[in-house]
N, C-alpha and C positions, 0 to 999 in steps of 0.2 A: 375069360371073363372080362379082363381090363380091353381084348380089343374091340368087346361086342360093346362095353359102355363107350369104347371111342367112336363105334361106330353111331352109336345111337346121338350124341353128340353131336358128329357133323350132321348125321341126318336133322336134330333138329335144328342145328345151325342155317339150314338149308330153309326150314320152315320159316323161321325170321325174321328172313330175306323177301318171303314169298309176299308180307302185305305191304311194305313199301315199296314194292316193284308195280305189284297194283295198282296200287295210288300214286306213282309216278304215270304207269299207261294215262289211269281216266287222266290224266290232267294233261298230260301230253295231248291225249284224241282230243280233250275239251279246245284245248289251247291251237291246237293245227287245222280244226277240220269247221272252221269256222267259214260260214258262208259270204263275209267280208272280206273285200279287198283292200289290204294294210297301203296306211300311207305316211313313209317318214321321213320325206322330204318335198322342198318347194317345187321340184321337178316332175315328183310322182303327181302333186297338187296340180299340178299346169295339165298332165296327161290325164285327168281327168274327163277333159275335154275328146280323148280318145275312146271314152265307153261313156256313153250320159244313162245308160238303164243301169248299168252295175251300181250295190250298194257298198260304200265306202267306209272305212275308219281310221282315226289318227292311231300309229304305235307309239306315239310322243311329240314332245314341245316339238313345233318345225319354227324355223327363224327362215323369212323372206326378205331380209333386205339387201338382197342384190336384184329382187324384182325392180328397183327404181333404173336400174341400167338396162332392163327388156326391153325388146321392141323400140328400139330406137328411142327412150325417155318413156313413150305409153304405158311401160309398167305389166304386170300380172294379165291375162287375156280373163276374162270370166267364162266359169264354168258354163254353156252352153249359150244359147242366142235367140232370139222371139222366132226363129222359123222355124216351126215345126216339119218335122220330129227330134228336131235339133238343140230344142229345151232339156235340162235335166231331169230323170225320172225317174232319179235313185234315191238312196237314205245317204247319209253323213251322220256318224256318229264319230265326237271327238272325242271321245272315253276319256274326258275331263282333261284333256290334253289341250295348248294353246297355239295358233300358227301368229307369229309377231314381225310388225314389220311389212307387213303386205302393201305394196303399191300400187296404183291403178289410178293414169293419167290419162282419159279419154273424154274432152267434155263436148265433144259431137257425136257421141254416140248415147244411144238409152238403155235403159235395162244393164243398170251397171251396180256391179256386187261381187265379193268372191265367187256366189253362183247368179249369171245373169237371170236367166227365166227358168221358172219351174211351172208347170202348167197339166200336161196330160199324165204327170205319173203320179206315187204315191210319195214324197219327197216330204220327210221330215229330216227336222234338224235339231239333233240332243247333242247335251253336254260337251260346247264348243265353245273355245274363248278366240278373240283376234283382240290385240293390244297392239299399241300404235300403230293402229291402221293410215292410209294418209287415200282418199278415194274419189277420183273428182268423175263426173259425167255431166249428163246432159238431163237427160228426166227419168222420171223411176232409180233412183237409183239409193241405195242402202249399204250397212256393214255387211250381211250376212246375204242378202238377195234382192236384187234390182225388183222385180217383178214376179210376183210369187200368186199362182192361182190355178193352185192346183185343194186347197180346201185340207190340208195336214197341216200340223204340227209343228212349233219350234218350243222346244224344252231346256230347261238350263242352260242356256246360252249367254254370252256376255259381248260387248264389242264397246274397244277403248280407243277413240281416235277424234279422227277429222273425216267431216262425211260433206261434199260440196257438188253443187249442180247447179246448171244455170238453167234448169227448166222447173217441172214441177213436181210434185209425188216424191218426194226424199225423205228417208228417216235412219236412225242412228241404227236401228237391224235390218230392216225390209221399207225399203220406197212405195210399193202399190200392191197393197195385196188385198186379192179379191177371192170369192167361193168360200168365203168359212176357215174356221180351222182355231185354233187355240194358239195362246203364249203365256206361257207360264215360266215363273222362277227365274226371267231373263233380266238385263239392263245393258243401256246405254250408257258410256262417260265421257266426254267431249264437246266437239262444235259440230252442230249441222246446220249448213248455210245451203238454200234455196229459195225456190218462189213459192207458188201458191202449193197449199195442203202439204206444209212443210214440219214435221213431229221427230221429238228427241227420239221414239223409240220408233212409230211408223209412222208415216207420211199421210197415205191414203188407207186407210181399213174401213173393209164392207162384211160384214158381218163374223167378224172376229174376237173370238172372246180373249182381254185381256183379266189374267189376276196374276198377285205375289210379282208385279214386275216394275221396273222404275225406271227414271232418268235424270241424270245430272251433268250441267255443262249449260251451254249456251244456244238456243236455237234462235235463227235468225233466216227469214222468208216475208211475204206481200202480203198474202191475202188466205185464210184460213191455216193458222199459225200456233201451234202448240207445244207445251213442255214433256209431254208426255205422245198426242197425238195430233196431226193436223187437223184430219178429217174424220168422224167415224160415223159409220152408218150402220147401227145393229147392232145386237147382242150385249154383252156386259161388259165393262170396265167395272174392276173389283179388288181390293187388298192393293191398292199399287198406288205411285208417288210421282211427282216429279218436285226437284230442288233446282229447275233450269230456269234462268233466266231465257226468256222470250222475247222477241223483238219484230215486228211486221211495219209496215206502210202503208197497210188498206185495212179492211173489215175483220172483225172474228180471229182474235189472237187472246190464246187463253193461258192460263198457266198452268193448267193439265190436257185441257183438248182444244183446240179452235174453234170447230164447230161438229155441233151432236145432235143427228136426226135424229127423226120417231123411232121409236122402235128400240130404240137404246138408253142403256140403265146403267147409270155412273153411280155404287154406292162405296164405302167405306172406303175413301180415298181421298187423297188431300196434294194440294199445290204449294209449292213456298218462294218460287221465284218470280222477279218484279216481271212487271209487262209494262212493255215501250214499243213505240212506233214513232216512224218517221216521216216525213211528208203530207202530215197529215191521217186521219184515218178514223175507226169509229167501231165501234160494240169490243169495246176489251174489258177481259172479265179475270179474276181473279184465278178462278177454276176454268170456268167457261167462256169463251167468247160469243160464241151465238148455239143458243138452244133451241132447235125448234121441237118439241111435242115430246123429247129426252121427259125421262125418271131421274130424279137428282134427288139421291138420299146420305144420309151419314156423311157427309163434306164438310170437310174445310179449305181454308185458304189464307195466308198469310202475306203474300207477296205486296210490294206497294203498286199502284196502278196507276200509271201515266196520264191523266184526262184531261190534262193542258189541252186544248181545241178541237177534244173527241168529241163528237156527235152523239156516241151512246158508251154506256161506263155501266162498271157495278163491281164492289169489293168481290163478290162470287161468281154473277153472269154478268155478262155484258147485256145481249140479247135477249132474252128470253122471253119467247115465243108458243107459250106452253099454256093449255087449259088443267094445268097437272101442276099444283103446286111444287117446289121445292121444297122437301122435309129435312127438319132434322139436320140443318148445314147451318152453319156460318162463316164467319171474317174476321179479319183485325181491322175492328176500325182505326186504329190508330196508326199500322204498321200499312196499312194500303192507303191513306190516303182519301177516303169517302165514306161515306154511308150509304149509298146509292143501292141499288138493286136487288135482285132475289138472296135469300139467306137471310139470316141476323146477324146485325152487328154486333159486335162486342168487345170491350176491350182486351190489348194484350196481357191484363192480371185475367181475368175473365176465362180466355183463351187458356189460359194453363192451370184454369180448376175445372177437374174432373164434373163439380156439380153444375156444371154450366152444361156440358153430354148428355142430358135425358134422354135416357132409351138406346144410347151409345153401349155397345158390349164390352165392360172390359175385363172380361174372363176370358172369351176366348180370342177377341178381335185385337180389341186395343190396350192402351199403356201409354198412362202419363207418368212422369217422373223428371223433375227437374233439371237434371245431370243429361238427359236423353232428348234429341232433337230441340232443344234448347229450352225445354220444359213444354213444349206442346204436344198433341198425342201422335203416339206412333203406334208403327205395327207389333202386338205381341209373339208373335212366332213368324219371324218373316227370315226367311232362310236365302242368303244370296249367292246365287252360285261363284264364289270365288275360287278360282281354279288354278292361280296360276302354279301350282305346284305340279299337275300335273297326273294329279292323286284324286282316286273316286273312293277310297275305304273298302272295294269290292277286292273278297279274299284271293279271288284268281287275277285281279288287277294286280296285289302285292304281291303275289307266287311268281307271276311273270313279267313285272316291269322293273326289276331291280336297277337300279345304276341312274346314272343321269338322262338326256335324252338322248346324245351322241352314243349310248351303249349298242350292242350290235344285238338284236333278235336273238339270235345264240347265242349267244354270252349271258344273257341275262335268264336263259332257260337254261344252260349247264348250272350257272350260279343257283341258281334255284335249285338243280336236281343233288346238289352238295346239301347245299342248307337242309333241306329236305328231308335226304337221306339220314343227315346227323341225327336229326329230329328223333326219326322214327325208328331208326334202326335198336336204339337204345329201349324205346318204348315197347319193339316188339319181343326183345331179350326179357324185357323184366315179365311179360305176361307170360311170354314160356316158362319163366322159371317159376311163376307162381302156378299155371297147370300142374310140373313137374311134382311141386314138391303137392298140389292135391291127389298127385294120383300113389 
């Protein structure tokens, strides 16, 4: 009798066993048989360049700072080149992972970015940070992509640096991006220094919906100059900010856009950095620098506005150009400097009471509060991808990336399959023993 209980015993001992081995496989298979190709280092980053249709992902933080010793001082090569087929036509996913440090010293060449040109594939770009970036070119050129027209996607993305060109189409993620596509949830933080259609977050966009996205730092370009965007042509800018000072020398330098064709619809968004030019210059606007036939609704602006020997001024547009009135915006007149142009003015007490907002949302859009953006309104649910930890909250992200980023692939899947085991093994004993004792 006692061997047949011992027997029955191991046999259930055995049973156990049986469900966290399971639930080790699915996660194993989940975790291995993934149709990306890992990348966790600056080197694998560089060979990139050896497959541009494969889709890519970070296994963790990469640190680039020996790219400023490549290629003879020229720094990091970009991800593919304007000759097709030679453009990139893959995904990048940084599974909230950051590459820091990244160099790229080329100011004769265009289309310059960790990925040069994106064009004939399906190439988005999620949950990717670059912090002290340092990225000089020639024209088109951005944090995350010189030249982007392929009509996809950039989602939670981030880029912390220095973005400089001595041509034109620059911005703090993407230089020129044409055919559509969305940006959501991203920002810029630093200096972007160029020429014409020169923007904290994009340079040149033609029919790109921006919302939930910002920029802060300093941009500085000639002609069609913005804090947020240089040039935009189409679709919405929505829920987004810029806190960038602006600086140009010719026309249409704004403090969220520079200049906004037909077709495009600036609402529930605000600027806060001054606008300056030098050598002269004309239509610098608060929010906007030159509107032609643009929707401009829910705005504000706060920055002061340079109009020392400008030709055209306005605390909110400069230009505007529009048989469509401006709704629903205003200005600081005191903290810009004029009373000029489309919007209302109002003062800085004014400015930071809610009942000066008519028709402003502030359940679900916005939020005033004195303590918050220095009592002027802000976004109420505005979620910033800050990533630098290197953590997305995804349960298979925590199962599998234990350790720092130096940890090794397998190390961090054995340590997992311990922890794991602990877990469950324990949970699976107590369920047996309460079967046992129902039966």
């Amino acid at each position: 009798m006692k061997r047949k209980d011992n027997l029955n015993r191991i046999s259930n001992n055995k049973k156990n066993l049986v469900f966290p081995l399971i639930i080790m496989f699915f996660l194993f298979f989940i975790s291995f048989t993934s149709s990306l190709t890992s990348i966790s280092n600056c080197t694998q980053l560089q060979d990139m360049n050896n497959n541009l249709v494969e889709d890519y992902e970070l296994s963790n933080n990469i640190d680039c700072s020996d790219t400023i010793n490549w290629n003879n001082g020229s720094g990091f090569l970009p991800i593919g080149n304007e000759t097709q087929p030679f453009d990139f036509q893959g995904n990048l996913n940084g599974n909230n992972f950051n590459i820091s440090n990244l160099y790229i010293n080329r100011p004769s060449m265009n289309s310059i970015g960790l990925i040069s040109f994106s064009q004939t594939g399906i190439s988005n770009i999620n949950n990717l940070g670059l912090i002290n970036i340092n990225i000089t070119g020639a024209g088109n050129v951005g944090g995350l992509i010189g030249y982007k027209d392929d009509g996809r996607n950039i989602i939670n993305s981030f880029v912390i640096g220095t973005i400089n060109a001595n041509g034109g189409n620059v911005g703090g993620l993407v230089g020129l991006w044409e055919s559509g596509g969305i940006i959501n949830n991203s920002y810029f933080i630093g200096n972007v220094n160029g020429t014409s259609r020169t923007g904290g977050l994009i340079g040149n966009a033609n029919d790109i919906f921006i919302t939930n996205s910002y920029s802060k730092g300093n941009v500085n370009g000639t002609t069609q100059v913005g804090g947020l965007v240089g040039f935009k042509d189409g679709q919405v800018t929505s829920n987004s900010y810029s806190n960038s000072n602006v600086n140009g020398n010719s026309d249409y330098i704004g403090g969220l856009i520079g200049y906004s064709t037909f077709a495009t619809l600036i609402n529930n968004s605000y600027a806060t950095g001054n606008i300056d030019y030098a050598d002269g210059g004309g239509a610098l606007g608060g929010l906007v620098g030159g509107n032609d036939n643009g929707l401009i609704t829910f705005t504000y602006s706060t920055g002061f506005v340079n109009t020392t020997d400008a030709s055209i001024f306005g605390g909110l547009i400069g230009d505007d150009n529009t048989a469509t009135p401006t709704t629903d915006s205003y200005f600081d007149l005191n903290t810009s400097g004029t009373s000029s142009g489309a919007g209302t003015p109002k003062t800085t007490a004014e400015m930071k009471n809610q009942s000066t907002y008519v028709g402003w949302d502030f359940t679900n859009i916005w939020n005033i509060h004195p303590t918050i953006n220095d009592g002027y309104p802000s976004f109420t649910a505005f979620v910033e991808p800050e990533y630098q930890k290197g953590t997305s909250g995804d349960l298979l992200d925590f199962i599998f990336n234990f350790g720092t980023e130096d940890t090794p692939l397998w190390f961090r899947f054995l340590l997992s399959f311990v922890i794991i085991m602990i877990i469950l093994i324990p949970i699976s004993y107590y369920l047996n023993e309460l079967h046992n004792k129902g039966k």
